[in-house]
Gaussian input, Z-matrix of N, CA and C with variables (Angstrom, degrees):
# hf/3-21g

backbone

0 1
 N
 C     1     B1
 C     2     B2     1     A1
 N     3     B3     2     A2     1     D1
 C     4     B4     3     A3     2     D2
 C     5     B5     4     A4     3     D3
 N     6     B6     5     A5     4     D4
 C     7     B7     6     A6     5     D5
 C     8     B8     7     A7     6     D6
 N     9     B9     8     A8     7     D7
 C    10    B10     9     A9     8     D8
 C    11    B11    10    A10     9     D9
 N    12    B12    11    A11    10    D10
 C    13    B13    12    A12    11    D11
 C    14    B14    13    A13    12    D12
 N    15    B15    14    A14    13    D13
 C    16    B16    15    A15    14    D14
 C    17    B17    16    A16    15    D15
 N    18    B18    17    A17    16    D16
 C    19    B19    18    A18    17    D17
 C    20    B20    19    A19    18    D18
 N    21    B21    20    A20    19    D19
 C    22    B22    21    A21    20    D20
 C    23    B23    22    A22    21    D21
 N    24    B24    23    A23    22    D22
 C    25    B25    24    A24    23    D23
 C    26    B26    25    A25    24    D24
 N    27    B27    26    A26    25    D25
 C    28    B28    27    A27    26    D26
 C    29    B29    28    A28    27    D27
 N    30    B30    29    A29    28    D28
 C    31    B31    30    A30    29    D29
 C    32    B32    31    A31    30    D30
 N    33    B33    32    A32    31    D31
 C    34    B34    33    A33    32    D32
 C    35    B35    34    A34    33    D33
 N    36    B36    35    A35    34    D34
 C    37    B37    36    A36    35    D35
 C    38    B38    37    A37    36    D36
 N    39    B39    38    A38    37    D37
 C    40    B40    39    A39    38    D38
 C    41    B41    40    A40    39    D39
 N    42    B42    41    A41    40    D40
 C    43    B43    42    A42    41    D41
 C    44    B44    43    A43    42    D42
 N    45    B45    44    A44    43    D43
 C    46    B46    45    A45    44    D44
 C    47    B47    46    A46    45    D45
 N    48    B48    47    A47    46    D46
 C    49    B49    48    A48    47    D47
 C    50    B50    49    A49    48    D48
 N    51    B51    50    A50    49    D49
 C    52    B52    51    A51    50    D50
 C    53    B53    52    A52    51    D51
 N    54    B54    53    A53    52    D52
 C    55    B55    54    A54    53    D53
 C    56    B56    55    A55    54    D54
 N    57    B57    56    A56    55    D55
 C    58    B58    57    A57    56    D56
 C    59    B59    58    A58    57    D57
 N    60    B60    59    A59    58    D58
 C    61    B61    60    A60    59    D59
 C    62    B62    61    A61    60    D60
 N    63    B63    62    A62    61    D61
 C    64    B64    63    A63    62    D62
 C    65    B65    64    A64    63    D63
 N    66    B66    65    A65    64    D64
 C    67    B67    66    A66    65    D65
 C    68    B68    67    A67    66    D66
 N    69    B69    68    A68    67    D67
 C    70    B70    69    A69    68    D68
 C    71    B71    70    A70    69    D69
 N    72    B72    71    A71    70    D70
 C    73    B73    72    A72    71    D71
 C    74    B74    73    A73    72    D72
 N    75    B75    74    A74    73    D73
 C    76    B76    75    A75    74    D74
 C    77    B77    76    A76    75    D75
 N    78    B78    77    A77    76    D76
 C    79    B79    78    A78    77    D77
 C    80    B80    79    A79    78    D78
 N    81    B81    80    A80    79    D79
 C    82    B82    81    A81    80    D80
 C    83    B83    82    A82    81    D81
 N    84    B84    83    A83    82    D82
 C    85    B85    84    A84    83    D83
 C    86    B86    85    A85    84    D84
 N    87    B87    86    A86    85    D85
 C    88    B88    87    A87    86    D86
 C    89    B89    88    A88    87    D87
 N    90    B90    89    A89    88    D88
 C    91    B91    90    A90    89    D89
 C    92    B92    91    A91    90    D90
 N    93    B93    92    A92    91    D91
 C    94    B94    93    A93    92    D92
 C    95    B95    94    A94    93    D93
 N    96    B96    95    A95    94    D94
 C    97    B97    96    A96    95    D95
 C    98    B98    97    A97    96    D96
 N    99    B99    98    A98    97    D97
 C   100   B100    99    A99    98    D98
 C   101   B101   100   A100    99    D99
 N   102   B102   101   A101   100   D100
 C   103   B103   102   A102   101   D101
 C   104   B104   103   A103   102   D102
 N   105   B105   104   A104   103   D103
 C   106   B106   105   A105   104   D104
 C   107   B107   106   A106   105   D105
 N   108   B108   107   A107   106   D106
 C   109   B109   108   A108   107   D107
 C   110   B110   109   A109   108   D108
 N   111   B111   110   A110   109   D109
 C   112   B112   111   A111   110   D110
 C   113   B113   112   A112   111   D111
 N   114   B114   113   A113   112   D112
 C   115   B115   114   A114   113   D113
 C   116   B116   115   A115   114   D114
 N   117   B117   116   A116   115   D115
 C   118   B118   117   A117   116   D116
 C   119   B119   118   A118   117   D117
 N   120   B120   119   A119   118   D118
 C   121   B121   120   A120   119   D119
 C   122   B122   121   A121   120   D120
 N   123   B123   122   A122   121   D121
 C   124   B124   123   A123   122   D122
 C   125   B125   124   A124   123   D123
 N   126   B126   125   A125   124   D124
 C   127   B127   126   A126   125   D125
 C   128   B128   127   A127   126   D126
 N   129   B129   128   A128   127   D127
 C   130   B130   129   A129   128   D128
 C   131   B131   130   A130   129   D129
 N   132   B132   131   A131   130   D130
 C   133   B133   132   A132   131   D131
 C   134   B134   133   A133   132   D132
 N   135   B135   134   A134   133   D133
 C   136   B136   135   A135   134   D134
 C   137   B137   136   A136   135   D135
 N   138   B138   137   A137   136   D136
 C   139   B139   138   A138   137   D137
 C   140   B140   139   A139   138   D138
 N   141   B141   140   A140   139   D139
 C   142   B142   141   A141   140   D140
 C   143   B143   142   A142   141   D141
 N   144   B144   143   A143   142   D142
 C   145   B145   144   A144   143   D143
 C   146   B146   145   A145   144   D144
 N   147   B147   146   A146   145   D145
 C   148   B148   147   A147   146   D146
 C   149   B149   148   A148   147   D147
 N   150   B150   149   A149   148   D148
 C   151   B151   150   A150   149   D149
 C   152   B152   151   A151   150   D150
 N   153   B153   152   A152   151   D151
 C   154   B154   153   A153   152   D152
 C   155   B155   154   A154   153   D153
 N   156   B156   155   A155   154   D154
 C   157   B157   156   A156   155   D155
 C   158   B158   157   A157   156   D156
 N   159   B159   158   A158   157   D157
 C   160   B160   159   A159   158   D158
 C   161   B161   160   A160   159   D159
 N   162   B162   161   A161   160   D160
 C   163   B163   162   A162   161   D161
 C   164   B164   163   A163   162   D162
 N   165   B165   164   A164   163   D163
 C   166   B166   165   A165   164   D164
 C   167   B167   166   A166   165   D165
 N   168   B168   167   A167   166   D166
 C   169   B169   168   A168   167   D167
 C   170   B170   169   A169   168   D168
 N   171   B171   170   A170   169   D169
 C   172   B172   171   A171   170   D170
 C   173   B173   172   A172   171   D171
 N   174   B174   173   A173   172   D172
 C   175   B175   174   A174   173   D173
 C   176   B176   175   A175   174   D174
 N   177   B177   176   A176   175   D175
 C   178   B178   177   A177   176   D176
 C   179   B179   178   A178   177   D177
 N   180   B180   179   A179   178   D178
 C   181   B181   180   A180   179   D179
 C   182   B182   181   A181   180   D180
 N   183   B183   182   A182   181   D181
 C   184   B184   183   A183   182   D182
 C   185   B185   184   A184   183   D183
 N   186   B186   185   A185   184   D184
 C   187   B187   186   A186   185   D185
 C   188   B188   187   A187   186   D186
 N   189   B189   188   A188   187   D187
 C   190   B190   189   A189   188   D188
 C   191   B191   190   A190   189   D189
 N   192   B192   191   A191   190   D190
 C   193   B193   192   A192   191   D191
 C   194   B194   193   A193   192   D192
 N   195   B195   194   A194   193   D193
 C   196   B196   195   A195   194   D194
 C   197   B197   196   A196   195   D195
 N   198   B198   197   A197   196   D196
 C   199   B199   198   A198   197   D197
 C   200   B200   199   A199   198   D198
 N   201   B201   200   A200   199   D199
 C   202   B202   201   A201   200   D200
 C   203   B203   202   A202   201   D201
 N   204   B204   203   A203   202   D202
 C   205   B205   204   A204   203   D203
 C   206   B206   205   A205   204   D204
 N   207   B207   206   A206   205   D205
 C   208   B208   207   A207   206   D206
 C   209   B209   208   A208   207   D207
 N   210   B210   209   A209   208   D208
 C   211   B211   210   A210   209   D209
 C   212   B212   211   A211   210   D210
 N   213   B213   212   A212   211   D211
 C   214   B214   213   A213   212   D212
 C   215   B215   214   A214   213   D213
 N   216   B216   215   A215   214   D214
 C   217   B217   216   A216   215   D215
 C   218   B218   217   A217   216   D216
 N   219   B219   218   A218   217   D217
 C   220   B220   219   A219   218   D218
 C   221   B221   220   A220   219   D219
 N   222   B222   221   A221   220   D220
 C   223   B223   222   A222   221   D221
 C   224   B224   223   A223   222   D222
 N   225   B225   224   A224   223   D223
 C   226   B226   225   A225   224   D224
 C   227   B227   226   A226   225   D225
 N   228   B228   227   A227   226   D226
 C   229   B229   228   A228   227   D227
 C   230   B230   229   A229   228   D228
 N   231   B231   230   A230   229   D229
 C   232   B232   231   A231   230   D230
 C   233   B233   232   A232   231   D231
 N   234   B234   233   A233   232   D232
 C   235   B235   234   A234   233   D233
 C   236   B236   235   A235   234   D234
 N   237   B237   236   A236   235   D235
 C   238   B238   237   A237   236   D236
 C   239   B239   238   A238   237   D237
 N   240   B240   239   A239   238   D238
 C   241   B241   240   A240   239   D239
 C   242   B242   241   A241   240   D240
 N   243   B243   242   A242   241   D241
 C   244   B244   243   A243   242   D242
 C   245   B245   244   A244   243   D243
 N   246   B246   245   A245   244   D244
 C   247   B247   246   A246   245   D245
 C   248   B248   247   A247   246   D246
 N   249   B249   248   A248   247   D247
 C   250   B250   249   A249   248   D248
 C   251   B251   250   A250   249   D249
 N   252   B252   251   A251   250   D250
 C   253   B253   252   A252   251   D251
 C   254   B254   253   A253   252   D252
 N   255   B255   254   A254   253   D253
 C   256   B256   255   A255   254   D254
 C   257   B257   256   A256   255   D255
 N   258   B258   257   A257   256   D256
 C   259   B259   258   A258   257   D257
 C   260   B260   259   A259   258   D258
 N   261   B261   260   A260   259   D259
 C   262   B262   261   A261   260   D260
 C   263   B263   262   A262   261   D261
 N   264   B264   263   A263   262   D262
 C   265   B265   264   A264   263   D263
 C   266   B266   265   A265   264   D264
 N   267   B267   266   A266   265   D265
 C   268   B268   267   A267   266   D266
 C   269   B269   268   A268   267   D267
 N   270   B270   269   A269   268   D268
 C   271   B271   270   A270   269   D269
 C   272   B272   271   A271   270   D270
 N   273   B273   272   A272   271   D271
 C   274   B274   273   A273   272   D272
 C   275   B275   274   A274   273   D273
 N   276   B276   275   A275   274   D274
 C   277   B277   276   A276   275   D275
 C   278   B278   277   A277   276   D276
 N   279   B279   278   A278   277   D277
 C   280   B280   279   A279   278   D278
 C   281   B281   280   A280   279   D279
 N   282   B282   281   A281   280   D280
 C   283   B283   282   A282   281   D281
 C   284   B284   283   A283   282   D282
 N   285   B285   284   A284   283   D283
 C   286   B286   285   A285   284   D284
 C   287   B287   286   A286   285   D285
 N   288   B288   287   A287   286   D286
 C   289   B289   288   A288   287   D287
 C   290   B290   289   A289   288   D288
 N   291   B291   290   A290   289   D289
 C   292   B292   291   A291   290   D290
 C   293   B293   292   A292   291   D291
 N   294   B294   293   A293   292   D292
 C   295   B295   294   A294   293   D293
 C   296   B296   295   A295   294   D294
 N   297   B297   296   A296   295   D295
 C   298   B298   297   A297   296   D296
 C   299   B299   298   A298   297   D297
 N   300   B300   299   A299   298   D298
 C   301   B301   300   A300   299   D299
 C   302   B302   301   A301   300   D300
 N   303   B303   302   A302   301   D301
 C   304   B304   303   A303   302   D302
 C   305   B305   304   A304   303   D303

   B1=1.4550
   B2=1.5244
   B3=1.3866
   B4=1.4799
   B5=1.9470
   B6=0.9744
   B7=1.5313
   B8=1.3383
   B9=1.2195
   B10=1.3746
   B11=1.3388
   B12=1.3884
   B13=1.5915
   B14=1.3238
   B15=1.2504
   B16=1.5884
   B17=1.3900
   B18=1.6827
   B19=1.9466
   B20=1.5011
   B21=1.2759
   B22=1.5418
   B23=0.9480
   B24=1.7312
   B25=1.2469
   B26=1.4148
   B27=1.2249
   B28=1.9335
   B29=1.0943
   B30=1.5559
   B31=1.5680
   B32=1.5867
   B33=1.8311
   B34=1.6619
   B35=1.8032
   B36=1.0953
   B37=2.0316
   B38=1.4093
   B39=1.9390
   B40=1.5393
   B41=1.3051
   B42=1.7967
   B43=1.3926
   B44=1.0841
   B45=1.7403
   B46=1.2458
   B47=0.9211
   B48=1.1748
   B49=1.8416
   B50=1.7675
   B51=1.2404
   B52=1.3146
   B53=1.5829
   B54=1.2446
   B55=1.9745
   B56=1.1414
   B57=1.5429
   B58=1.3780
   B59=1.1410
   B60=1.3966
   B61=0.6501
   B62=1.6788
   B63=1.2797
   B64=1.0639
   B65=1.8666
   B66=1.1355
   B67=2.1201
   B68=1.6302
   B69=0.9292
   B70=1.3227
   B71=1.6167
   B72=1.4105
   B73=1.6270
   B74=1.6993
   B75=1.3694
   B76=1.4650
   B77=1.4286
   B78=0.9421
   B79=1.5894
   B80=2.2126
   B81=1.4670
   B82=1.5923
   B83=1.2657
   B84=1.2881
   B85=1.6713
   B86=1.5057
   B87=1.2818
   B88=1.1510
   B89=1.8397
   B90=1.5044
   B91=1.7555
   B92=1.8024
   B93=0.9709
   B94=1.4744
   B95=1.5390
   B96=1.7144
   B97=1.7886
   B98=1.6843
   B99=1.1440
   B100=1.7188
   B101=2.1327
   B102=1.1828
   B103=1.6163
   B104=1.6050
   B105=1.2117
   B106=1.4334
   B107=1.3962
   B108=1.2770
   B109=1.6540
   B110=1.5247
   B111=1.8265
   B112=1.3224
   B113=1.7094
   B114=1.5774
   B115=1.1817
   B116=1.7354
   B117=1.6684
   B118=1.3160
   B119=1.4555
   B120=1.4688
   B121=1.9030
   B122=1.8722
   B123=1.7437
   B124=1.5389
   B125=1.6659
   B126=1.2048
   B127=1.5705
   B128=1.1550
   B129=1.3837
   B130=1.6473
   B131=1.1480
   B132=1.3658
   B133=1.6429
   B134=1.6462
   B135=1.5995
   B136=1.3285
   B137=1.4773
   B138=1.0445
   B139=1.6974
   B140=1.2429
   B141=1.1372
   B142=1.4942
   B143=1.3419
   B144=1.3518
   B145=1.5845
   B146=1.5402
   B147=1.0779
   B148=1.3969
   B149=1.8567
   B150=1.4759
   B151=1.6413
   B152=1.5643
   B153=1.2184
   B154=1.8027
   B155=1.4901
   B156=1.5786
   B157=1.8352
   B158=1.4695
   B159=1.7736
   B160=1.4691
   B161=0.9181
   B162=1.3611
   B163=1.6215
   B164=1.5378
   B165=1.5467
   B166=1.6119
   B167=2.1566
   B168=0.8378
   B169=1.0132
   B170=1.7967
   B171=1.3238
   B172=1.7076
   B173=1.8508
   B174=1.4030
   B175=1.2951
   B176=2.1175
   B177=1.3001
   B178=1.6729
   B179=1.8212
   B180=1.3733
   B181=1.7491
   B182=1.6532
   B183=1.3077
   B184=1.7123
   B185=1.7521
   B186=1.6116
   B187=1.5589
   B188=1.4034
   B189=1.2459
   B190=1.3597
   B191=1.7854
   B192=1.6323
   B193=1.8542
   B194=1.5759
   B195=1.6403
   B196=1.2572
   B197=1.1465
   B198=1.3458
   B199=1.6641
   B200=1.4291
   B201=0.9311
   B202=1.3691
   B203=1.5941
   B204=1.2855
   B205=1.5708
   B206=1.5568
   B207=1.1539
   B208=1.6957
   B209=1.1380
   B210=1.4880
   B211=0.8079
   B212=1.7575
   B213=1.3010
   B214=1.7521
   B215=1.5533
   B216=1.3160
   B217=1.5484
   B218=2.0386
   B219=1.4090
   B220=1.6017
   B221=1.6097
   B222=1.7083
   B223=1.2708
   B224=1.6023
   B225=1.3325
   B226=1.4142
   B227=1.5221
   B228=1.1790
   B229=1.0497
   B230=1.5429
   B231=1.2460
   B232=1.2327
   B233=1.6395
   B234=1.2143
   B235=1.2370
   B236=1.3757
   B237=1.1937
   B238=1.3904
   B239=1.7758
   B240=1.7262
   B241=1.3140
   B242=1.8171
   B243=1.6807
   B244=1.3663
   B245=1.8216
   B246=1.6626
   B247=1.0604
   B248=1.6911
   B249=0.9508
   B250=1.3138
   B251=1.6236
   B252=1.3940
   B253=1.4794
   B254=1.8890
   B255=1.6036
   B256=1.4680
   B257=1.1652
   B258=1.6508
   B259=1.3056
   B260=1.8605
   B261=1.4064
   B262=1.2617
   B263=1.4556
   B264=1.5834
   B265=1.3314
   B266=1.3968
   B267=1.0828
   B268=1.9961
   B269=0.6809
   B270=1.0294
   B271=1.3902
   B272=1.6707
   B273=1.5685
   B274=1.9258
   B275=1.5761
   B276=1.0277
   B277=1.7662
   B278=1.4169
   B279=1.4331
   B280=1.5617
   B281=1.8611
   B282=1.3245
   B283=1.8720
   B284=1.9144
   B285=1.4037
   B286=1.6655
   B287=1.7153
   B288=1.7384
   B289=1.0268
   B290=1.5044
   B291=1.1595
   B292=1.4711
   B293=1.2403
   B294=1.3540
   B295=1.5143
   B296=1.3859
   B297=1.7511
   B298=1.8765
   B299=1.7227
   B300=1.1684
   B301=1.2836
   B302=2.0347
   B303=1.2577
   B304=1.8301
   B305=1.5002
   A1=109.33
   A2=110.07
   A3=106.80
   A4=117.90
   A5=103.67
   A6=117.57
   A7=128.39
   A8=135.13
   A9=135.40
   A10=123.41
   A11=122.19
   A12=125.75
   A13=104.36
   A14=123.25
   A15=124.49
   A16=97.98
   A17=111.87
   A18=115.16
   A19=92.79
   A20=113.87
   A21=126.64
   A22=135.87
   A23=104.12
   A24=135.36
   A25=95.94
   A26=115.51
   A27=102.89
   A28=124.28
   A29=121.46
   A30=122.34
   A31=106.13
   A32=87.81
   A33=88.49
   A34=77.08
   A35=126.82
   A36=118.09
   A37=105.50
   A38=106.99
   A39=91.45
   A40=134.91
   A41=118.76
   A42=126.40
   A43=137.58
   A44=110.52
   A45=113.20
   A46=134.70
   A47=126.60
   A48=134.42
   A49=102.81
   A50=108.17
   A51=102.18
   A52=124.42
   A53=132.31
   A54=103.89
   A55=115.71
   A56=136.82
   A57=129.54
   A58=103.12
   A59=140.09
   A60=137.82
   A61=134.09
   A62=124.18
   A63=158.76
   A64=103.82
   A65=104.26
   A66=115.15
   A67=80.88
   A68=144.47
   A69=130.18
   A70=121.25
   A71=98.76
   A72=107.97
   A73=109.66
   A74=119.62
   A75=139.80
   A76=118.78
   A77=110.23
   A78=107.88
   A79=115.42
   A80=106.15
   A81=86.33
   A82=117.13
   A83=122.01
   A84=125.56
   A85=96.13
   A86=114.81
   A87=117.63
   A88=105.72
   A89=93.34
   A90=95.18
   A91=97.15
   A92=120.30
   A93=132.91
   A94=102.89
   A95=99.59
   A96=116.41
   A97=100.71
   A98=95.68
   A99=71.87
   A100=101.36
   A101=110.31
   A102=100.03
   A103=113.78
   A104=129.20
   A105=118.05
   A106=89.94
   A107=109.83
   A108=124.71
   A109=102.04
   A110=97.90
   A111=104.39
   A112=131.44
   A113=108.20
   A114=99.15
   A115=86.70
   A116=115.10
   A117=106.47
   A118=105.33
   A119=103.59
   A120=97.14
   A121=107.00
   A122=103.92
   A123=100.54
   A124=119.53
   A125=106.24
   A126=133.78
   A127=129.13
   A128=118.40
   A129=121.76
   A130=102.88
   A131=118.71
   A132=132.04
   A133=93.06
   A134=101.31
   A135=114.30
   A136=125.88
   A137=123.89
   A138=125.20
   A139=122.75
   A140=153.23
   A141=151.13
   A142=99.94
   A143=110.91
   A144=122.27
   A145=105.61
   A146=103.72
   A147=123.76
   A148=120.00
   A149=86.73
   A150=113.85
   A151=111.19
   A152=123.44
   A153=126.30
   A154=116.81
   A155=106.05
   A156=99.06
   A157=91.93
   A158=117.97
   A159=113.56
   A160=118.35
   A161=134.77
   A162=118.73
   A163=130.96
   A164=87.12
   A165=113.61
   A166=104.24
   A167=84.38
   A168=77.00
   A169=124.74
   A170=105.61
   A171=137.01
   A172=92.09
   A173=119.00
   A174=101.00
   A175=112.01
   A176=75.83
   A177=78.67
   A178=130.75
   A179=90.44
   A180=104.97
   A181=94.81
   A182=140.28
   A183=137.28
   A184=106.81
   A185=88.59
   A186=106.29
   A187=100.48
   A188=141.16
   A189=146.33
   A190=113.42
   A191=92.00
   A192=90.72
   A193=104.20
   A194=111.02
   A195=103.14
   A196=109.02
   A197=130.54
   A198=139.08
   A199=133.99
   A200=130.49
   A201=127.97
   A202=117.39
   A203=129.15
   A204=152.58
   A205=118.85
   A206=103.50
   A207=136.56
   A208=150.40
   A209=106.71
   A210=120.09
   A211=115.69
   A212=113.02
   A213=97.50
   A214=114.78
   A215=108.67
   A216=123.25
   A217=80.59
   A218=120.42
   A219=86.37
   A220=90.59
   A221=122.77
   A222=140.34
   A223=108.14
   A224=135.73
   A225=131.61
   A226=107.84
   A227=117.89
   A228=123.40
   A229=126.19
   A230=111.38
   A231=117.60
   A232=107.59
   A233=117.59
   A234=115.23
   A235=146.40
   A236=121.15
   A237=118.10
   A238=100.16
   A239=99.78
   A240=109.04
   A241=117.68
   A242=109.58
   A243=117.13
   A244=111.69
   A245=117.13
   A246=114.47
   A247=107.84
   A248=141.94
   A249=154.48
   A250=86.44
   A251=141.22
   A252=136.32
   A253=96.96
   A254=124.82
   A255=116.59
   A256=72.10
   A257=150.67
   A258=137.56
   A259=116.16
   A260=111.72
   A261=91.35
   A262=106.62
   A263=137.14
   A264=131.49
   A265=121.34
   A266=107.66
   A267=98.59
   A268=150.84
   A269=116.74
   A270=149.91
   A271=124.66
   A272=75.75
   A273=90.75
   A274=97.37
   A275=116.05
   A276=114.15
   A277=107.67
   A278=106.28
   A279=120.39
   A280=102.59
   A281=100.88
   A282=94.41
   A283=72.17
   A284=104.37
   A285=85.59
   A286=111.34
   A287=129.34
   A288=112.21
   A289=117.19
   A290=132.42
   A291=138.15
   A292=116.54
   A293=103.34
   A294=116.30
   A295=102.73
   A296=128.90
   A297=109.69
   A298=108.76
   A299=115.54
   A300=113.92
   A301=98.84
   A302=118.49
   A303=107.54
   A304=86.78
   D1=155.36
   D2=-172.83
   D3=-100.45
   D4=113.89
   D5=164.96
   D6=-27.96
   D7=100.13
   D8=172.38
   D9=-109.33
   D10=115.27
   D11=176.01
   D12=-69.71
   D13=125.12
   D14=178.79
   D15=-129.52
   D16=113.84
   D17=177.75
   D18=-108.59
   D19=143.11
   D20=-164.63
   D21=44.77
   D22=56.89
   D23=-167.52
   D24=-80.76
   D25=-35.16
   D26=-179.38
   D27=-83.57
   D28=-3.41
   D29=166.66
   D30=-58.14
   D31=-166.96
   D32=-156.94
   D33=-76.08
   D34=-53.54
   D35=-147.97
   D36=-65.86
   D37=-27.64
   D38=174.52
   D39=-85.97
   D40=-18.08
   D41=135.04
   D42=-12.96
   D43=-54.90
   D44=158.91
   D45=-84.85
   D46=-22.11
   D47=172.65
   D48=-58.29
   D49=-57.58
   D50=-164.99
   D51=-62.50
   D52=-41.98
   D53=159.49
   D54=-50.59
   D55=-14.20
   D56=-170.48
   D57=-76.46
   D58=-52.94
   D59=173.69
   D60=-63.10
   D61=-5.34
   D62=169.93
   D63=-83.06
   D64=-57.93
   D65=169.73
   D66=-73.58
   D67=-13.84
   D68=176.22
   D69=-77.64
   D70=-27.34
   D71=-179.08
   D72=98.34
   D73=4.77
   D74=171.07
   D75=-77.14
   D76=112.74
   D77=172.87
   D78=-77.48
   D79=84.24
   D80=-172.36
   D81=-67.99
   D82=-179.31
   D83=-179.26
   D84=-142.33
   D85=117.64
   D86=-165.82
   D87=-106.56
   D88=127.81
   D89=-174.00
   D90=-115.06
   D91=119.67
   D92=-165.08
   D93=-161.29
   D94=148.74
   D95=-166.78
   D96=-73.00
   D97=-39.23
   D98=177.03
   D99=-135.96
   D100=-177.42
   D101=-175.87
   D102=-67.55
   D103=165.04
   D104=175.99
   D105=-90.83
   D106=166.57
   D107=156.36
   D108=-138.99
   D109=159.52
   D110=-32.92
   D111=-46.09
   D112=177.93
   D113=-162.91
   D114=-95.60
   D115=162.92
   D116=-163.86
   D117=-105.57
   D118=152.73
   D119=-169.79
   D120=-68.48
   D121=161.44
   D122=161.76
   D123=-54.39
   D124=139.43
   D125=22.42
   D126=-80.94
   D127=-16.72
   D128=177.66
   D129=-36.19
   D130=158.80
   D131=164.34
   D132=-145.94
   D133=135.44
   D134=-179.09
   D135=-121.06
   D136=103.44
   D137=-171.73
   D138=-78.85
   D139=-106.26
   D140=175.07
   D141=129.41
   D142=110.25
   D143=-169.11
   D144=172.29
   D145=144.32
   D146=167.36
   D147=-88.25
   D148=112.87
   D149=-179.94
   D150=-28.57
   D151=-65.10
   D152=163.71
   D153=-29.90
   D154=-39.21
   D155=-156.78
   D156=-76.25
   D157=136.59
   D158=157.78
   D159=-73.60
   D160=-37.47
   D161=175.48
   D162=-37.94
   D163=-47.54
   D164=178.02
   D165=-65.48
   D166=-18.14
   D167=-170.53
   D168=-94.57
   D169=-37.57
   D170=170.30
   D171=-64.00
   D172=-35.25
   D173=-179.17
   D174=-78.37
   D175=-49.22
   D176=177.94
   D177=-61.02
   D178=-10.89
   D179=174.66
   D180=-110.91
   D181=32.49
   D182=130.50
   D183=-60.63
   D184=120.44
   D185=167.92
   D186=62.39
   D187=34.96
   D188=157.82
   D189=-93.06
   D190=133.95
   D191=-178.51
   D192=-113.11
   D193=11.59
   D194=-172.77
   D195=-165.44
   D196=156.20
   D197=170.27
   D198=-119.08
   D199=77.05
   D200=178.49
   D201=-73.51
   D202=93.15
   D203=-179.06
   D204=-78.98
   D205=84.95
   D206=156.07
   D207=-81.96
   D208=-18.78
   D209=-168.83
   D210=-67.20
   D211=155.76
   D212=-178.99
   D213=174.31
   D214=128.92
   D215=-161.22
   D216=-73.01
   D217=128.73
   D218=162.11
   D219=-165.85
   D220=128.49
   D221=-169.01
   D222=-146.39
   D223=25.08
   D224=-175.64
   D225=32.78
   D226=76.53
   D227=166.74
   D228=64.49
   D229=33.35
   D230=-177.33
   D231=-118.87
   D232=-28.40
   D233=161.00
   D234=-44.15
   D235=126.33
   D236=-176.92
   D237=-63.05
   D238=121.01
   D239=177.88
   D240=-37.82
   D241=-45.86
   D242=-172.91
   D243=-58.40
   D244=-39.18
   D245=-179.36
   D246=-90.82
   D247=15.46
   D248=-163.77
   D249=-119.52
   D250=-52.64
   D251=-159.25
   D252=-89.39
   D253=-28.96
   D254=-165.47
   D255=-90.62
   D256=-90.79
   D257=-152.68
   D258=-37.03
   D259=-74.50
   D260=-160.27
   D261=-89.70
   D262=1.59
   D263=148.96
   D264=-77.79
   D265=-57.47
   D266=165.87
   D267=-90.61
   D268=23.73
   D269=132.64
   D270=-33.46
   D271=-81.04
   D272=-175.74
   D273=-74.01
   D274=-23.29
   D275=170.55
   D276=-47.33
   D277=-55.38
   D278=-156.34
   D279=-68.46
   D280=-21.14
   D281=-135.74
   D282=-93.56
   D283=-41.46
   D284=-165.19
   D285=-78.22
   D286=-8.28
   D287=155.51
   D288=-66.22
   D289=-37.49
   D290=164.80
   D291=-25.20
   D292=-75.11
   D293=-175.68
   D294=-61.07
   D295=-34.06
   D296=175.22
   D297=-64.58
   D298=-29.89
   D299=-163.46
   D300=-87.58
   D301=-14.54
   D302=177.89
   D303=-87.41

């Protein structure tokens, strides 16, 4: 079965994406700051890591053929600009050097 990295899998769109993909015949791997609850049965796979760290990240893209990128600092303007630019800029910075280097 094929491997899917899913980051902000516990928001509302990645909530829903993920059994679909599961009725899809996809095994996702869910990389999220803390576990969802409930936590979801296999095939899910659930990581706990922060989107920025590469380590965290080079581990969670093993045996992955794909990325679906969700992840996202987001409060209408209530956010402190600085954590609003490392979340949803370095983030996607981080994840697509990741993915050149797996």
């Amino acid at each position: 079965m094929t491997r899917v990295l899913v980051t902000g899998a516990t928001g509302f769109i990645g909530s829903a994406l993920v059994p679909r993909l599961v009725q899809a015949g996809y095994v996702p791997r869910l990389l999220a700051r803390r576990s969802p609850s409930p936590v979801p049965p296999p095939p899910v796979e659930v990581m706990v890591g922060d989107v920025t760290d590469g380590d965290m990240l080079r581990v969670a893209l093993a045996d992955v053929s794909a990325v679906v990128h969700m992840a996202a600092a987001t409060s209408a303007g209530r956010l402190d600009p600085a954590v609003a630019f490392r979340v949803n800029v370095g983030a996607a910075t981080a994840l697509v050097g990741a993915c050149r280097r797996a």
